[in-house]
N, C-alpha and C positions, 0 to 999 in steps of 0.2 A: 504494500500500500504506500508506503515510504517513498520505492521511486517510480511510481505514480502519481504520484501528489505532483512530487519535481518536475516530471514529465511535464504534468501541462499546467505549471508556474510558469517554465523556461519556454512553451508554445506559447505562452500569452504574453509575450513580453509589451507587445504592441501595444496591450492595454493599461498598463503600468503607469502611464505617464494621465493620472487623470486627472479630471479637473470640476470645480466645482464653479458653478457661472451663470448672472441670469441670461434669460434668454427669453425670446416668444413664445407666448400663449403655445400648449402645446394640443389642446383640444379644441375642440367647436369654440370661436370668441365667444366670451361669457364674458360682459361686464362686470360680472359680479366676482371674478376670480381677479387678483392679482396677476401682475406679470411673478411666474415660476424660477426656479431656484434650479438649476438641470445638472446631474451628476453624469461623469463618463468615464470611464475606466472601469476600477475593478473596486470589488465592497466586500464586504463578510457581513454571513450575521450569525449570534449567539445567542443562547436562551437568557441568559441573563447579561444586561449590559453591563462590559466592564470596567474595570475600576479607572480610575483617573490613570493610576498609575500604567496600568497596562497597555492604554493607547496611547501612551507619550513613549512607551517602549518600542511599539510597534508604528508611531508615525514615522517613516525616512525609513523606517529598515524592513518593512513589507511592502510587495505592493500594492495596499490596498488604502483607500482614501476617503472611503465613504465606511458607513457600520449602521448596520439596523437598529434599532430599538421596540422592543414588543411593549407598547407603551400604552393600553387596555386590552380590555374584551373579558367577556365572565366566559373562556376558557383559556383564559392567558393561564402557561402552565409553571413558570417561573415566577419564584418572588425577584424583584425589583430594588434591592439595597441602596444602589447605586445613584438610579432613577431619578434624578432631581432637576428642579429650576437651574440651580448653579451647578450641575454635572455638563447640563445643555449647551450652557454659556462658556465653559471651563472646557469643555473637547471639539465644539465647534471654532474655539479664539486657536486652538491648535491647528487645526485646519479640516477636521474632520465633516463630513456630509454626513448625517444623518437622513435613515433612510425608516421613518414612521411605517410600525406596522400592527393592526388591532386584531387580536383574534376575538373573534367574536363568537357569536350562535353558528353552528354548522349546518348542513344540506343533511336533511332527516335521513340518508341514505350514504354517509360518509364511510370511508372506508377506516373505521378508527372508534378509538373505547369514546372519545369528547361528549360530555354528557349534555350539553343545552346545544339543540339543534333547531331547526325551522323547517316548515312545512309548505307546500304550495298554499294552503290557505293563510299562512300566518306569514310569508317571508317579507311581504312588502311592509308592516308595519312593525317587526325586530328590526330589518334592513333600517329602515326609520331612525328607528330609536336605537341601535347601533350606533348609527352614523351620528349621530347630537352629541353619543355619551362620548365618542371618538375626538370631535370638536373642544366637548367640554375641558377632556384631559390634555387636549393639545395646545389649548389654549392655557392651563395649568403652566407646563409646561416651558413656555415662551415660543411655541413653535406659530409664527403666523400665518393669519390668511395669505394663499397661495401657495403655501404650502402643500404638498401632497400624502393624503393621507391612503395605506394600502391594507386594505381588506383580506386577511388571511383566510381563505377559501379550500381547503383543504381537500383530497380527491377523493371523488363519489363515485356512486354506482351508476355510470351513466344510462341505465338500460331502463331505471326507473325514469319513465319520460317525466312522471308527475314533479320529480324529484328537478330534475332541469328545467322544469319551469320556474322552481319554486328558487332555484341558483339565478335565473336571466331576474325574476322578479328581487331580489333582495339586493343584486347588485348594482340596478337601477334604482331600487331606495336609496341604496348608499351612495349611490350620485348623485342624485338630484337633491337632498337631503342636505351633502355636502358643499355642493355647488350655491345651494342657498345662502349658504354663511359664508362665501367667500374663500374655501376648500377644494384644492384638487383632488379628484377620486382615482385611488390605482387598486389597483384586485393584487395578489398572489392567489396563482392557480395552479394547478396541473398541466401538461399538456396532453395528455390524452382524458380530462374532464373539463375543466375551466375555459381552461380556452380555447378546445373544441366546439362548448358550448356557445361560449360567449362571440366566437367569430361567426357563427354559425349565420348569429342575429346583427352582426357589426353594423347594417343600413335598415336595422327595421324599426320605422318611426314606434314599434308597442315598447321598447324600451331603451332608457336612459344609457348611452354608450360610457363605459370609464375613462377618462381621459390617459390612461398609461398600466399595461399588463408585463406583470411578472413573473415570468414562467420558470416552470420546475421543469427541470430535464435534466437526470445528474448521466450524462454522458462526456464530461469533462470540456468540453467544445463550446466556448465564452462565444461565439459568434449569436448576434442579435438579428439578422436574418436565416432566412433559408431555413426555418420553423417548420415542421410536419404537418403541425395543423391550424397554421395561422398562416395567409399568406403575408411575404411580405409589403404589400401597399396599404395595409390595415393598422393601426398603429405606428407608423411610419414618422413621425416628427417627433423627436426626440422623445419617446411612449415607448418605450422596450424598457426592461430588463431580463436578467435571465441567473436564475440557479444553477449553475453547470457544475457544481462536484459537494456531493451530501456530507455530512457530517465524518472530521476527519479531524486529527491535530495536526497546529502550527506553530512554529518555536519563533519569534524574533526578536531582538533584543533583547534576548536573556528571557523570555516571558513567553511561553506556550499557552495556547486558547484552544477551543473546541469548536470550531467553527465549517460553517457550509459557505465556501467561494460564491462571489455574483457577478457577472459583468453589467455593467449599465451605461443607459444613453436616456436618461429619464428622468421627472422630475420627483424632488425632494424635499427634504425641510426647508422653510427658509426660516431664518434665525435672527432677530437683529443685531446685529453689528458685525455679519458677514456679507 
């Protein structure tokens, strides 16, 4: 596993040099959205955000420049130590992109133990109230409007049709919900559920499109097009990320983490005073 990891570190070298910058609107203009915050290069995320100390070990001496934070959801699986107003303020001044992600209520049909799920009858109004409570903590936080917030969606049984309605309906809550308060919406998906689904519908006026998908595909291959089940014209304006290698250790600056690689071309938190 070891020089496998290395392997496609040293393939991805291209993406190493990333950068964190605003840029244009990256969905349908929405006046009600700020201009976004856009991350590109490469990220990690962990289950629980780490310490102050560990991203100042790993900034300059990984490639990585962005880092998740599982920052609500009543199935967030990790406690949050770390988690604070001045964490936010404190690894963002280093230079770090945070990359907001809520795990919320699940698709009744998930492939996994996650005990508060939704239903085609109930998804648009969790997806709802999801998306507020996401707001409310983001706002805690310091992360502002234009910001993008991403919906952790986790892989279902796509055979249950009821159940993929009840994913297009709650992800459309959570955009339009979001977009309200002046929030960008991004999903993490599967790619043979999520975002099979959700491309499926990408031009269909019945539901609210997310402005940026994040796909899981742990086939180690950081590239943001050339998708299985997303064409590339769909998401196409800095709207990608991608999971490309699962859950693994990484040593740098003296400081090993647990973490799952990402590449991205997408938008993120935005912070003030970055």
């Amino acid at each position: 596993m070891t020089r496998r990891r290395h392997a496609v570190i040293a393939a991805t070298v291209m993406f190493a040099a990333s950068s964190v910058t605003a840029a244009a609107p990256v969905g349908a203009t929405d006046a009600r959205v700020p201009e976004p915050t856009i991350a590109t290069g490469l990220g990690f995320d962990t289950c629980t955000a780490p310490s102050v100390a560990a991203l100042d070990a790993w900034w300059g001496t990984s490639p990585y420049t962005t880092v998740n934070i599982y920052f609500g959801g009543v199935n967030r699986g990790c406690r949050q130590p770390n988690l604070t107003p001045s964490w936010v303020q404190t690894v963002s001044g280093m230079g770090w992109g945070l990359l907001p992600t809520y795990m919320g209520h699940q698709p009744i049909c998930m492939l996994g133990s996650k005990e508060h799920r939704f239903t085609e009858a109930d998804a648009t109004a969790i997806g709802t109230a999801n998306a507020q409570d996401a707001v409310a903590q983001a706002q805690h936080l310091g992360l502002l409007p234009g910001s993008a917030l991403y919906a952790d969606v986790e892989h279902y049984d796509r055979r249950d049709t009821s159940c993929v309605t009840a994913v297009r309906r709650y992800v459309s809550a959570w955009t339009t919900t979001l977009h309200d308060a002046g929030y960008l919406a991004g999903v993490y998906v599967h790619q043979d559920s999520g975002l099979r689904d959700l491309s499926a519908v990408y031009d269909s006026p019945d539901y609210a499109r997310p402005d940026a998908v994040w796909m899981a595909r742990w086939d180690g291959n950081p590239a943001l097009t050339g998708w299985p089940t997303a064409p590339d014209s769909q998401w196409a304006n800095h709207q990608r990320a991608k999971q490309y290698l699962g859950d693994h250790n990484e040593t740098h600056g003296g400081v090993t983490l647990n973490i799952d690689s990402d590449s991205l071309d997408a938008p993120i938190a935005t912070v003030a005073g970055r």
